[in-house]
PyMOL commands that place a pseudoatom at each C-alpha (Angstrom):
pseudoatom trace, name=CA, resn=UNK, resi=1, chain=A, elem=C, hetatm=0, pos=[193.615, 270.360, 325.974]
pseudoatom trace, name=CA, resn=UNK, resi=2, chain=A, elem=C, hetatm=0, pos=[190.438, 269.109, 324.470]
pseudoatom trace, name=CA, resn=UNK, resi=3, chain=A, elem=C, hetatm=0, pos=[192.130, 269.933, 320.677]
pseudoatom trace, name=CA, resn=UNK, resi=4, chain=A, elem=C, hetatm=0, pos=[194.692, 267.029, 321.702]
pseudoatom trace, name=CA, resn=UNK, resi=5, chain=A, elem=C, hetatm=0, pos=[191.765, 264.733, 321.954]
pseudoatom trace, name=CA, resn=UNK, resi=6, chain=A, elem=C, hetatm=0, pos=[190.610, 265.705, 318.806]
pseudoatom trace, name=CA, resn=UNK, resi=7, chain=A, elem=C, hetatm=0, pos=[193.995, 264.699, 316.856]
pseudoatom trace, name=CA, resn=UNK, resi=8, chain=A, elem=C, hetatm=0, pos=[193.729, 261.770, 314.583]
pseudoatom trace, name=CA, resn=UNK, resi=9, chain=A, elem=C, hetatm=0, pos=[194.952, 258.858, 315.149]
pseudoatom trace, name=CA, resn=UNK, resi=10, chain=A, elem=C, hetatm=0, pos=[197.698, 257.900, 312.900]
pseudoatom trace, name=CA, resn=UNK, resi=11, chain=A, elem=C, hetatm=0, pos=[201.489, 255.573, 312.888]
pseudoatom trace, name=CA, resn=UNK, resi=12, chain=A, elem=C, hetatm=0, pos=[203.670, 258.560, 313.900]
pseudoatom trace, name=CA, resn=UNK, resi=13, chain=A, elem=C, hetatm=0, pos=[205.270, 257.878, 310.461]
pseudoatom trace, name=CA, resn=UNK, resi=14, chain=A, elem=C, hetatm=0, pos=[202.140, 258.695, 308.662]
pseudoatom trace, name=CA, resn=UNK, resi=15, chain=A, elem=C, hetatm=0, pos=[201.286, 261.464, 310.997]
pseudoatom trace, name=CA, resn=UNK, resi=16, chain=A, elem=C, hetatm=0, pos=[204.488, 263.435, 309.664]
pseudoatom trace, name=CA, resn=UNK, resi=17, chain=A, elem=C, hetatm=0, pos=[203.377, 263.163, 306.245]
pseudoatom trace, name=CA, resn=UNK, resi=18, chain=A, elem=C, hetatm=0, pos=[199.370, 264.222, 307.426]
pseudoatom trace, name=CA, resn=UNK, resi=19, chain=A, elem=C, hetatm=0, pos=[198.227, 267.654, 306.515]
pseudoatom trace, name=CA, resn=UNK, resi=20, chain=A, elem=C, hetatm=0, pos=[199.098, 270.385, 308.209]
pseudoatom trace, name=CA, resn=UNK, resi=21, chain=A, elem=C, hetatm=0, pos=[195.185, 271.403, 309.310]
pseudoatom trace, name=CA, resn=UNK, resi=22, chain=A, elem=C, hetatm=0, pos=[194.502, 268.538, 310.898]
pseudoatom trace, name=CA, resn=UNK, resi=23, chain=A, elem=C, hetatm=0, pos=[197.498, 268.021, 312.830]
pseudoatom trace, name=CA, resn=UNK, resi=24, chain=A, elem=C, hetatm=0, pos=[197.315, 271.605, 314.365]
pseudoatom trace, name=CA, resn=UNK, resi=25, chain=A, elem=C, hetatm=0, pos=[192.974, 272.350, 313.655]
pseudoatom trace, name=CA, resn=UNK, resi=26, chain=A, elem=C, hetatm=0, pos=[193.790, 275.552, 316.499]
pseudoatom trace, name=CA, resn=UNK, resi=27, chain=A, elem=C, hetatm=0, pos=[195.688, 277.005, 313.798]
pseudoatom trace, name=CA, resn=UNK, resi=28, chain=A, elem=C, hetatm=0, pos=[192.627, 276.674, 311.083]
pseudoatom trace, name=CA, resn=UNK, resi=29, chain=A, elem=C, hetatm=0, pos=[190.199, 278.391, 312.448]
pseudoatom trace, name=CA, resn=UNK, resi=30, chain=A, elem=C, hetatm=0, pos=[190.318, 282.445, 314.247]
pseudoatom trace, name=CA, resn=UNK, resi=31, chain=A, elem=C, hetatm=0, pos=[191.982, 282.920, 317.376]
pseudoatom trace, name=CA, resn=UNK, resi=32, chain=A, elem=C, hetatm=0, pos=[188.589, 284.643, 319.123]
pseudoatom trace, name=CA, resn=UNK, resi=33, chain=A, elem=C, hetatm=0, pos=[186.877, 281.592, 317.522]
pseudoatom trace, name=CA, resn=UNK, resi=34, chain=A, elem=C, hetatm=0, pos=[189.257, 279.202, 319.749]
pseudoatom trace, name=CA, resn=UNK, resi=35, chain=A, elem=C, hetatm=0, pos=[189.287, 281.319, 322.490]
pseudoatom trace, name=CA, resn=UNK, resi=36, chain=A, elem=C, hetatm=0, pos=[185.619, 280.565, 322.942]
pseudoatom trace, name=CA, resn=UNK, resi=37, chain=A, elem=C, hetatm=0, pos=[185.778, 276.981, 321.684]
pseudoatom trace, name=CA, resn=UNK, resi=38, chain=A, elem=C, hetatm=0, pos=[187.833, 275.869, 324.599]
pseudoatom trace, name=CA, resn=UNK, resi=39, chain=A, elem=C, hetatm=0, pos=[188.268, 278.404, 326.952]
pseudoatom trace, name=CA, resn=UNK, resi=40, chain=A, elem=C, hetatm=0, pos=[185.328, 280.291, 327.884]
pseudoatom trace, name=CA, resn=UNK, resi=41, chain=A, elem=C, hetatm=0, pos=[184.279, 279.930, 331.586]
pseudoatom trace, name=CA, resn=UNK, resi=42, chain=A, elem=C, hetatm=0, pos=[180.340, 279.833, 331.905]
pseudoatom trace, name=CA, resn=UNK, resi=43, chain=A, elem=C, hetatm=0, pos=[179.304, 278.245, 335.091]
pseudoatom trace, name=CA, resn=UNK, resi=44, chain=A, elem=C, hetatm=0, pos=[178.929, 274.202, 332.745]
pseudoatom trace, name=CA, resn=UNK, resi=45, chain=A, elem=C, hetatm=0, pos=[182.535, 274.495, 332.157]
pseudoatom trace, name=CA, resn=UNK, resi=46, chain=A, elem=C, hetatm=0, pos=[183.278, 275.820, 336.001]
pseudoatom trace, name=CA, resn=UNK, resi=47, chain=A, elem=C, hetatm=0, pos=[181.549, 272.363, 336.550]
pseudoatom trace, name=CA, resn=UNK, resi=48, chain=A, elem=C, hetatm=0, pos=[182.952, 270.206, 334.406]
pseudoatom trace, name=CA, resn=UNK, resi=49, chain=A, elem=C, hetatm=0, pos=[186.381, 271.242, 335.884]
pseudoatom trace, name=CA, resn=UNK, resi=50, chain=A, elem=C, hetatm=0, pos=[185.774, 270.577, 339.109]
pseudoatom trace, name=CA, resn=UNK, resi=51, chain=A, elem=C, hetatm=0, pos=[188.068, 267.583, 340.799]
pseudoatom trace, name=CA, resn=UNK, resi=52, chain=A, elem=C, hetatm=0, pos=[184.840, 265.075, 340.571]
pseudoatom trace, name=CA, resn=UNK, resi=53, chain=A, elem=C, hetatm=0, pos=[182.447, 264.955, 338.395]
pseudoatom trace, name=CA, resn=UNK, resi=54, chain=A, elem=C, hetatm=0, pos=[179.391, 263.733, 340.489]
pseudoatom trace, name=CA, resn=UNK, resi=55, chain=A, elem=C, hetatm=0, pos=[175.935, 262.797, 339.414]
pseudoatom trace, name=CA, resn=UNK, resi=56, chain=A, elem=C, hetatm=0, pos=[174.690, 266.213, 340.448]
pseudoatom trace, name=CA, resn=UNK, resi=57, chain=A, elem=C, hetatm=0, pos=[177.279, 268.096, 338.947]
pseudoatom trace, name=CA, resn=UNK, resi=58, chain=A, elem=C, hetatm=0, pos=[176.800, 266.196, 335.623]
pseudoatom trace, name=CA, resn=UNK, resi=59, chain=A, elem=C, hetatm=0, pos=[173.070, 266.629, 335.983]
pseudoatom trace, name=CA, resn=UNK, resi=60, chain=A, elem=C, hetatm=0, pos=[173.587, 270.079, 336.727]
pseudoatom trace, name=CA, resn=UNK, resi=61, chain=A, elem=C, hetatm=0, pos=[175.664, 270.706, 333.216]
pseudoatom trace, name=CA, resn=UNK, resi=62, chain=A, elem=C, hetatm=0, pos=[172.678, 268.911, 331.518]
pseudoatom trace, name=CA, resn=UNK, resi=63, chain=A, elem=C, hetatm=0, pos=[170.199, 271.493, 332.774]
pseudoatom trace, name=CA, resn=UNK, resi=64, chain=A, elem=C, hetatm=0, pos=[172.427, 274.423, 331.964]
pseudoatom trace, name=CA, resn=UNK, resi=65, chain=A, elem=C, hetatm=0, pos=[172.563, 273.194, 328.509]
pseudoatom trace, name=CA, resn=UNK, resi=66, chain=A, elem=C, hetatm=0, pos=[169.456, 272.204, 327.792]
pseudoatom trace, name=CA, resn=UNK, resi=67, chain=A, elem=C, hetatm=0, pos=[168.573, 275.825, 326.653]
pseudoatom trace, name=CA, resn=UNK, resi=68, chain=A, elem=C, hetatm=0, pos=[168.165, 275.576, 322.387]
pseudoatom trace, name=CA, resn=UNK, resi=69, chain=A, elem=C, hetatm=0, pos=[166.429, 278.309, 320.230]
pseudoatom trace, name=CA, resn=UNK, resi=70, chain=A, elem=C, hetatm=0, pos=[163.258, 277.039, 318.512]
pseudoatom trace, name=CA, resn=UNK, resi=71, chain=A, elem=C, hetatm=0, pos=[162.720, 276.972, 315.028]
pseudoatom trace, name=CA, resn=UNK, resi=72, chain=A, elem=C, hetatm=0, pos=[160.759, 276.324, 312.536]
pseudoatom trace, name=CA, resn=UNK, resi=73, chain=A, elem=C, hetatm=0, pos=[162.451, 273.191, 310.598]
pseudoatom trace, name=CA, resn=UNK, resi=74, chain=A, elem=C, hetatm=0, pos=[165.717, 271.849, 311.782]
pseudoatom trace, name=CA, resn=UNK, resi=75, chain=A, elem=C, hetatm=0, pos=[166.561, 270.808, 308.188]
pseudoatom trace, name=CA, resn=UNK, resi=76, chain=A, elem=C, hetatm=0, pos=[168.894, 273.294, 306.208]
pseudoatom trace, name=CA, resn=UNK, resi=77, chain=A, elem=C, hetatm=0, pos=[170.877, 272.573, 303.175]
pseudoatom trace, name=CA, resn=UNK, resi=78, chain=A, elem=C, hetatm=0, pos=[172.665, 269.563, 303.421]
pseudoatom trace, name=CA, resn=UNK, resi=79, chain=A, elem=C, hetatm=0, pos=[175.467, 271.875, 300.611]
pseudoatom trace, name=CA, resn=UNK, resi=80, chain=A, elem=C, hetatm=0, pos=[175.966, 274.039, 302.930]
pseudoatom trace, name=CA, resn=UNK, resi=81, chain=A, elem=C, hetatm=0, pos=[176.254, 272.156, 305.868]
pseudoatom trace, name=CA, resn=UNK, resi=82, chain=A, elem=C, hetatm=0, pos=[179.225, 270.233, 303.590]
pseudoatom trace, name=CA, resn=UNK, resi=83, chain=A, elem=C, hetatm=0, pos=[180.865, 273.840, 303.454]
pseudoatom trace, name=CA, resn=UNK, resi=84, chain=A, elem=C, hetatm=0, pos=[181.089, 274.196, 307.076]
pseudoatom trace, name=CA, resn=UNK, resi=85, chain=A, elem=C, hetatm=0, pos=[181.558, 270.328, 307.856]
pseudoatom trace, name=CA, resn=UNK, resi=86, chain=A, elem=C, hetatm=0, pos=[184.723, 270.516, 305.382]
pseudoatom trace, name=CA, resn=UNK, resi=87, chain=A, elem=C, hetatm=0, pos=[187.749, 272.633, 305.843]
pseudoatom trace, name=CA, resn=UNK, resi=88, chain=A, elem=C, hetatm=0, pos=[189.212, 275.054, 302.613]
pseudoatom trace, name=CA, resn=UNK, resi=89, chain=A, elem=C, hetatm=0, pos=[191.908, 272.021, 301.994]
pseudoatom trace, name=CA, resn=UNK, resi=90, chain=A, elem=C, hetatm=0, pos=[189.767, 269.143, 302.479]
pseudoatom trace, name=CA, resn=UNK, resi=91, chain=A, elem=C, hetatm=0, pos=[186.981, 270.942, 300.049]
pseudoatom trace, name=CA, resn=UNK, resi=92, chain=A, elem=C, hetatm=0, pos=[189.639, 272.264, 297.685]
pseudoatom trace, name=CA, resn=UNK, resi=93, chain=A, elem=C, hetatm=0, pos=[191.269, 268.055, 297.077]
pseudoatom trace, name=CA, resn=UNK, resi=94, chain=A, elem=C, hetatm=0, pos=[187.457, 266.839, 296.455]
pseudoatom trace, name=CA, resn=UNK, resi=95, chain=A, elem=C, hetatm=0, pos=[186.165, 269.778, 294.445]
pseudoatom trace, name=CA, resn=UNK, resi=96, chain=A, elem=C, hetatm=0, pos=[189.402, 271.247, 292.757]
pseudoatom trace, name=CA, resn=UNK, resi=97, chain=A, elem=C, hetatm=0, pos=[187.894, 274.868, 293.873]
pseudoatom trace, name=CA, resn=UNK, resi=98, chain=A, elem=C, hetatm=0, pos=[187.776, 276.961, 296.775]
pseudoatom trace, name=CA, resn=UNK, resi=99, chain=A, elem=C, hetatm=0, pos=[185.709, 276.414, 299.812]
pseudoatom trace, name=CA, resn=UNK, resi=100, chain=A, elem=C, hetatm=0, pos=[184.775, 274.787, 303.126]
pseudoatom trace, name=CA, resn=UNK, resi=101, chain=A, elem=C, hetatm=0, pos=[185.157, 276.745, 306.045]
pseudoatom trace, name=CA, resn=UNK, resi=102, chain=A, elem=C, hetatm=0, pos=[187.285, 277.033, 309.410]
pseudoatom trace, name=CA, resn=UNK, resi=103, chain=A, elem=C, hetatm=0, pos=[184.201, 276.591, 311.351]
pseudoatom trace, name=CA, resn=UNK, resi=104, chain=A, elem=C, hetatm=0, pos=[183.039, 273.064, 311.604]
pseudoatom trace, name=CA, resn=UNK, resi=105, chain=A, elem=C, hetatm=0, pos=[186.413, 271.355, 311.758]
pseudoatom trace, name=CA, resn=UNK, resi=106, chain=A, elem=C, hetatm=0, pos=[184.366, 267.918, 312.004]
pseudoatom trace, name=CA, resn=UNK, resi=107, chain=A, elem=C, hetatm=0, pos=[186.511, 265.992, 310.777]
pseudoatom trace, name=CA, resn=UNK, resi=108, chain=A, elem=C, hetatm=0, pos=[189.260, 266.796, 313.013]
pseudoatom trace, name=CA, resn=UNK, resi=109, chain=A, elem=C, hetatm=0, pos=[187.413, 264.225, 315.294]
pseudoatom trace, name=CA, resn=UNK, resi=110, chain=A, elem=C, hetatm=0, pos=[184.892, 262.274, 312.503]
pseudoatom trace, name=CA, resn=UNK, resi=111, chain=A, elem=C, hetatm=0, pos=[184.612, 260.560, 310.007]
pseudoatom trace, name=CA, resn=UNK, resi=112, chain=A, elem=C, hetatm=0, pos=[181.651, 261.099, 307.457]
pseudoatom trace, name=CA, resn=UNK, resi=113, chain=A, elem=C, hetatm=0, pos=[181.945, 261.533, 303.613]
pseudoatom trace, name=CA, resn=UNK, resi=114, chain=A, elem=C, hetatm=0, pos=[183.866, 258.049, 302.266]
pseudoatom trace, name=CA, resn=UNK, resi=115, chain=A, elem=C, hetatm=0, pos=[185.661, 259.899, 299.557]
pseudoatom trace, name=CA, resn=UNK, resi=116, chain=A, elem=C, hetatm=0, pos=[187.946, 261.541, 302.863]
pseudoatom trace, name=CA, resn=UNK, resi=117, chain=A, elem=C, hetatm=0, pos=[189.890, 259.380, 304.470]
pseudoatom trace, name=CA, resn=UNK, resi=118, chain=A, elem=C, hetatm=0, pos=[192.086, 262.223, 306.222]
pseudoatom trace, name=CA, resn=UNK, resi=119, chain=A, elem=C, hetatm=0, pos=[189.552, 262.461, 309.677]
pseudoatom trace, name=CA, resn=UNK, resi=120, chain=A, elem=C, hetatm=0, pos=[189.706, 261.543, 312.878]
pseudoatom trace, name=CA, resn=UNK, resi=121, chain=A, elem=C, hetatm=0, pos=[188.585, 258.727, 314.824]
pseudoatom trace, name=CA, resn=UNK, resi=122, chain=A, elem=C, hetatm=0, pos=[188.204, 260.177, 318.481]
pseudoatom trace, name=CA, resn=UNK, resi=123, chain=A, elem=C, hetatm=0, pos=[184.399, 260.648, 317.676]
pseudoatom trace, name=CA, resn=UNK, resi=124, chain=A, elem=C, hetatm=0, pos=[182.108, 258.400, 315.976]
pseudoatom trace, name=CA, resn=UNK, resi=125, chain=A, elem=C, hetatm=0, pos=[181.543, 257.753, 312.421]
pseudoatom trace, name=CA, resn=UNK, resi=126, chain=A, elem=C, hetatm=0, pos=[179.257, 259.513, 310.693]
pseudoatom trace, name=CA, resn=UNK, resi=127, chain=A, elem=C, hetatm=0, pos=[178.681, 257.747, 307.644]
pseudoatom trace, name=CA, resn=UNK, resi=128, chain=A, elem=C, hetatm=0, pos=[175.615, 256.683, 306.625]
pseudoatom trace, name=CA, resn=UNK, resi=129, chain=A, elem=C, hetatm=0, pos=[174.360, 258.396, 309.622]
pseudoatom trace, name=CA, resn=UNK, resi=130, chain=A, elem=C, hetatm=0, pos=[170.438, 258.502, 308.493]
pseudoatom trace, name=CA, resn=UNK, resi=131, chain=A, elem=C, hetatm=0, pos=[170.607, 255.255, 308.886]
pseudoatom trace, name=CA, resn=UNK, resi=132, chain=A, elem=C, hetatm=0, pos=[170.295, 255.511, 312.754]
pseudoatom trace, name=CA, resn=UNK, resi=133, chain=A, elem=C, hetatm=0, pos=[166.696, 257.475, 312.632]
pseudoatom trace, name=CA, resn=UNK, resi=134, chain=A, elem=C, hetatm=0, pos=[168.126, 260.160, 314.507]
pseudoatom trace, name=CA, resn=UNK, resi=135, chain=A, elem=C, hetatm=0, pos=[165.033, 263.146, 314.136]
pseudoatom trace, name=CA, resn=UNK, resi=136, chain=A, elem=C, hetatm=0, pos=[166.287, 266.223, 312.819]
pseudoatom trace, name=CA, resn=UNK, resi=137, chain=A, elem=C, hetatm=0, pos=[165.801, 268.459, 315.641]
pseudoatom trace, name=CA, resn=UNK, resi=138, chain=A, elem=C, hetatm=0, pos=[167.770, 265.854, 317.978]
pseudoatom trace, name=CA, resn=UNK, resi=139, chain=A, elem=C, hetatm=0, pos=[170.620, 266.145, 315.658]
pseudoatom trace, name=CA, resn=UNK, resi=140, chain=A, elem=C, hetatm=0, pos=[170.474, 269.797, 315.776]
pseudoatom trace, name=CA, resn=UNK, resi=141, chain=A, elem=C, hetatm=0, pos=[170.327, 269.823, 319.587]
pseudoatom trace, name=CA, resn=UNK, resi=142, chain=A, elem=C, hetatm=0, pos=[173.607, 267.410, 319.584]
pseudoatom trace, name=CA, resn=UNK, resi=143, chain=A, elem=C, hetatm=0, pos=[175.472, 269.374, 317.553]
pseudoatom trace, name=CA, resn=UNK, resi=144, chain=A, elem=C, hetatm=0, pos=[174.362, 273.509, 318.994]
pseudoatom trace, name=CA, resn=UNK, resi=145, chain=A, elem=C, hetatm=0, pos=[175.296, 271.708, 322.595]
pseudoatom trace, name=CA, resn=UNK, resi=146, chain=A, elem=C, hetatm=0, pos=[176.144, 268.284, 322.937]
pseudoatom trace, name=CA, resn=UNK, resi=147, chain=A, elem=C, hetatm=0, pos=[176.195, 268.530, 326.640]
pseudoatom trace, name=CA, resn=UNK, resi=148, chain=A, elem=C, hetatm=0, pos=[172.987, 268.312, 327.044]
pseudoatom trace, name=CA, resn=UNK, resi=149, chain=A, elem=C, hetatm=0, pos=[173.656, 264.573, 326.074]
pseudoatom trace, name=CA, resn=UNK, resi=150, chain=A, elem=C, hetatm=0, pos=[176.703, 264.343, 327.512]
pseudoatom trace, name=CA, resn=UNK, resi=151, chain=A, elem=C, hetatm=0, pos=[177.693, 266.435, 329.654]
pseudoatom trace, name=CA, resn=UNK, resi=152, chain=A, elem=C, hetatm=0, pos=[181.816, 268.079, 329.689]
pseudoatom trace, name=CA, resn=UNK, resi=153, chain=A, elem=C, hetatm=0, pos=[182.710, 265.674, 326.511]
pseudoatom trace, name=CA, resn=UNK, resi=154, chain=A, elem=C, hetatm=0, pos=[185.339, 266.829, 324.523]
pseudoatom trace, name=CA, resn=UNK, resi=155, chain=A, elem=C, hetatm=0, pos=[182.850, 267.879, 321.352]
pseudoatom trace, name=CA, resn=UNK, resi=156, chain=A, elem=C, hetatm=0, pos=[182.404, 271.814, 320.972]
pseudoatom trace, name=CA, resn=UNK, resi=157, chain=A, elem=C, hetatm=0, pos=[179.040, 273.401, 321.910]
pseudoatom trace, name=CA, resn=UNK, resi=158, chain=A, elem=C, hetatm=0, pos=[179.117, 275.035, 318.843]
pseudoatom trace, name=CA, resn=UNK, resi=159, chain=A, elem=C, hetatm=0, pos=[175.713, 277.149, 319.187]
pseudoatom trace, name=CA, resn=UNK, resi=160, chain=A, elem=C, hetatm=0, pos=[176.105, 277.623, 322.840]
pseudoatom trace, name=CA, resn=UNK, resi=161, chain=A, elem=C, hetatm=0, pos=[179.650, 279.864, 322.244]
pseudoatom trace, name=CA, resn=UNK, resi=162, chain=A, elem=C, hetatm=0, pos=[178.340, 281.160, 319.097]
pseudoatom trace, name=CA, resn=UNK, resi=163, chain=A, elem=C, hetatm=0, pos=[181.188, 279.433, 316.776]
pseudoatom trace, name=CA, resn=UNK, resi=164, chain=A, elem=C, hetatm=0, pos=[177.474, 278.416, 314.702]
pseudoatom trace, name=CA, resn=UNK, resi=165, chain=A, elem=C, hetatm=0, pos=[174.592, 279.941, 314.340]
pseudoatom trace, name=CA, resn=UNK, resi=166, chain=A, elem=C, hetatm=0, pos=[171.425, 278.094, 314.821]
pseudoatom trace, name=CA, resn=UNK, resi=167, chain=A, elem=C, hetatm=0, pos=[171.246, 278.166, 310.516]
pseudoatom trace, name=CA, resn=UNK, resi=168, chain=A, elem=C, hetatm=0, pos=[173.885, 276.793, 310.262]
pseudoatom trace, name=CA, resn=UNK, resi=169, chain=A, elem=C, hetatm=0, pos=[173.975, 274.142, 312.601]
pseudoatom trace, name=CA, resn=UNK, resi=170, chain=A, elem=C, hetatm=0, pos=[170.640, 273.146, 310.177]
pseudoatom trace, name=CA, resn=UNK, resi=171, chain=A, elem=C, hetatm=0, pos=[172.917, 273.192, 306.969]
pseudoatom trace, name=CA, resn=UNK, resi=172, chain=A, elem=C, hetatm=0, pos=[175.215, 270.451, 309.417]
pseudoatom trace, name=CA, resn=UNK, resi=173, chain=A, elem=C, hetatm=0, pos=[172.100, 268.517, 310.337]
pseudoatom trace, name=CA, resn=UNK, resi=174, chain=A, elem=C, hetatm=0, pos=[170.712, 268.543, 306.377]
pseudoatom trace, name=CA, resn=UNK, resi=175, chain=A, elem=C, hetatm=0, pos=[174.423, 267.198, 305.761]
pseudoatom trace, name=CA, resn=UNK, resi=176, chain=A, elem=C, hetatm=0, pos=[173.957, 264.422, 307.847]
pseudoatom trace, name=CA, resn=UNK, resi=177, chain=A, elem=C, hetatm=0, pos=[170.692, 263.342, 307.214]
pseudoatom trace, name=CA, resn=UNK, resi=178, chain=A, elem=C, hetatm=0, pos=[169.662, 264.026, 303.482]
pseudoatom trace, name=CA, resn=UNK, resi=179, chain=A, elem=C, hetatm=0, pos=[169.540, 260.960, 301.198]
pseudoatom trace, name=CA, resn=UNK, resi=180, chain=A, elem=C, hetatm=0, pos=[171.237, 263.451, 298.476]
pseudoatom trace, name=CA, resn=UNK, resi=181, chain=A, elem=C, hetatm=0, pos=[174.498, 264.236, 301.012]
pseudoatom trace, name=CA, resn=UNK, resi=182, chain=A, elem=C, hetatm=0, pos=[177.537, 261.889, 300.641]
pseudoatom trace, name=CA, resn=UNK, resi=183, chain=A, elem=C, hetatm=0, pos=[177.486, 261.282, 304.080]
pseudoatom trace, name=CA, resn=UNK, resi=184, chain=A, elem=C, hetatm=0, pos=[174.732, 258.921, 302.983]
pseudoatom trace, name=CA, resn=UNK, resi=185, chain=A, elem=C, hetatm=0, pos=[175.674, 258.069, 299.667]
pseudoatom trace, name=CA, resn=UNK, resi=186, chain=A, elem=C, hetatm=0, pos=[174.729, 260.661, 297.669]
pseudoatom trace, name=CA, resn=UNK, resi=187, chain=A, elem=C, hetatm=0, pos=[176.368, 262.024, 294.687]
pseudoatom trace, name=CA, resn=UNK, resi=188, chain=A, elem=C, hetatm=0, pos=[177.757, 265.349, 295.099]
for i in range(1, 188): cmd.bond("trace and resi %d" % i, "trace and resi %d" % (i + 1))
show_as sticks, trace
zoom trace
């Protein structure tokens, strides 16, 4: 369900013509990995399908999420964070070599680096995203479990269901914040 929301937002005759990965992203990445994307009941989710969504039930899914790991520096490698950001096509049309991963799958819902213009719209824009003055380990918290911000949105708690480790999620955060990414105009 939460994949459909995810789907970019194109003329339906464009969206025949629109790579296959991003039309169908369930079919990029493992099936385990989607399993516990989008369908592993922990007590948050329990919540966040409940009929209504009160106040306390949202406030309750912000407490159960507000459990991060601490580290030392939230800043990774803003190259590596590109890896995982970009799928294996998207990486292979910019670079003309293999790489990317089927981990990130951002921009199934964003968009980030100008030089793609095959993303989605159903989350923000991420370009030029240092801009905003977003700290580092902020960033990192949004993207291991966004529902500590905002609780049962569609985005993946990536660290929470282990789909990223807490490294990596710092190689996502470097993407989005170093001066030297092309997220922020940057060469690559």
């Amino acid at each position: 369900m939460l994949l459909l929301a995810c789907q970019p937002k194109k003329p339906k005759e464009e969206y025949a013509t629109f790579p296959q990965f991003l039309k169908r992203p369930q079919e990029t990445v493992t099936p385990e990995l989607f399993r516990r994307a989008f369908f592993l009941d922990d007590e948050a989710q329990k919540l966040c399908s409940s009929e209504a969504l009160t106040e306390d039930i949202l406030k309750r899914v912000k407490e159960l999420s507000s459990n991060f790991p601490k580290l030392d520096g939230y800043l990774g490698d803003w190259r590596k964070g590109e890896q995982l950001a970009l799928t294996p096509e998207l990486y292979k049309r910019l670079y003309g070599k293999p790489g990317g991963s089927k981990k990130g799958l951002c921009y199934a819902c964003h968009c980030a680096d100008p030089r793609v213009d095959e993303c989605g719209d159903v989350g923000p824009s991420l370009y030029r995203y240092a801009e905003k003055g977003v700290k580092p380990e902020e960033l990192f918290k949004r993207i291991y479990n966004p529902w500590a911000f905002s609780p049962c949105s569609a985005m993946p708690r990536f660290g929470h269901h282990g789909l990223l480790t807490a490294e990596e999620v710092t190689h996502l955060v470097a993407y989005l914040l170093s001066p030297e990414s092309p997220v922020n105009g940057g060469k690559p």
